[in-house]
N, C-alpha and C positions, 0 to 999 in steps of 0.2 A: 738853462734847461736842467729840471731835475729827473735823475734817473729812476724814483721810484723801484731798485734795488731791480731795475731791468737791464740787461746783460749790453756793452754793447751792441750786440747782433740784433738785440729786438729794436733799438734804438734807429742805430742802419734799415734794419726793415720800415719802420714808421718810417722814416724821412723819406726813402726813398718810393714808399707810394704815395706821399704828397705830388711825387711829379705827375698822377694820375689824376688830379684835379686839373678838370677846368676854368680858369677864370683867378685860381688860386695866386694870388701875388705876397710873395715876403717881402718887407716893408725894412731896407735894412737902416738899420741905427747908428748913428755916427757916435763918436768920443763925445762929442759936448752934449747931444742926447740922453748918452746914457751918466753925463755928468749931471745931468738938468734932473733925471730919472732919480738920482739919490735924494735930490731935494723933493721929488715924490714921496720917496720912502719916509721920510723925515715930516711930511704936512701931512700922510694921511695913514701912516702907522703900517707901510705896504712894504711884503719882500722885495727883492731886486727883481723877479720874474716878472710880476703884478705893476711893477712902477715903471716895468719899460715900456712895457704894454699899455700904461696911462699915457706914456709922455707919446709915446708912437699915436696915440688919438690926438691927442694936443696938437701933433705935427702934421696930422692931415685932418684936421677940422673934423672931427669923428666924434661925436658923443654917443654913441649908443657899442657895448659889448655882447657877443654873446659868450656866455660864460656860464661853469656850477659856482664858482667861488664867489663869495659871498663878499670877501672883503672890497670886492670894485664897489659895494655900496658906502661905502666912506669918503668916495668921491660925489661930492655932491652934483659938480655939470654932467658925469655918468652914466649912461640909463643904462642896467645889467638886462639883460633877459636869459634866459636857459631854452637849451635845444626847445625843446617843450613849449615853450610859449610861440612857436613860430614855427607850429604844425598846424 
């Protein structure tokens, strides 16, 4: 997770009103995930953030993201949408 030159404490604040979502589940990644996730980065030219996030689809049969970044379009079995298309 990149900090975007945000303070610890705001970082603490966002996480801790995730727990305010309902329904909201973190999907956690093992060692060989996130070992499988570099060979992500390596076929589809992805950060390590973006390529854990692909192989975390991979692991629960999930083809669709939603997302701004643009780079999940280099995954070809991927469908991106943004907040926006799914108003």
């Amino acid at each position: 997770m990149e900090n975007y030159g945000k303070s610890w404490k705001d970082i603490a604040l966002f996480l801790a009103s995730l727990l305010r979502y309902k329904g909201l589940r973190v999907y956690p990644i093992g060692l060989v995930g996130r070992i499988k996730a570099t060979r992500v980065m390596r076929d589809y030219g992805l950060d390590f953030d973006d390529a854990l996030a692909v192989q975390a689809l991979r692991e629960l049969s999930i083809a669709t993201i939603v997302s701004y970044e643009d780079d999940f379009d280099a995954v070809e079995w991927v469908k991106r949408h943004t907040p926006e298309d799914l108003l």
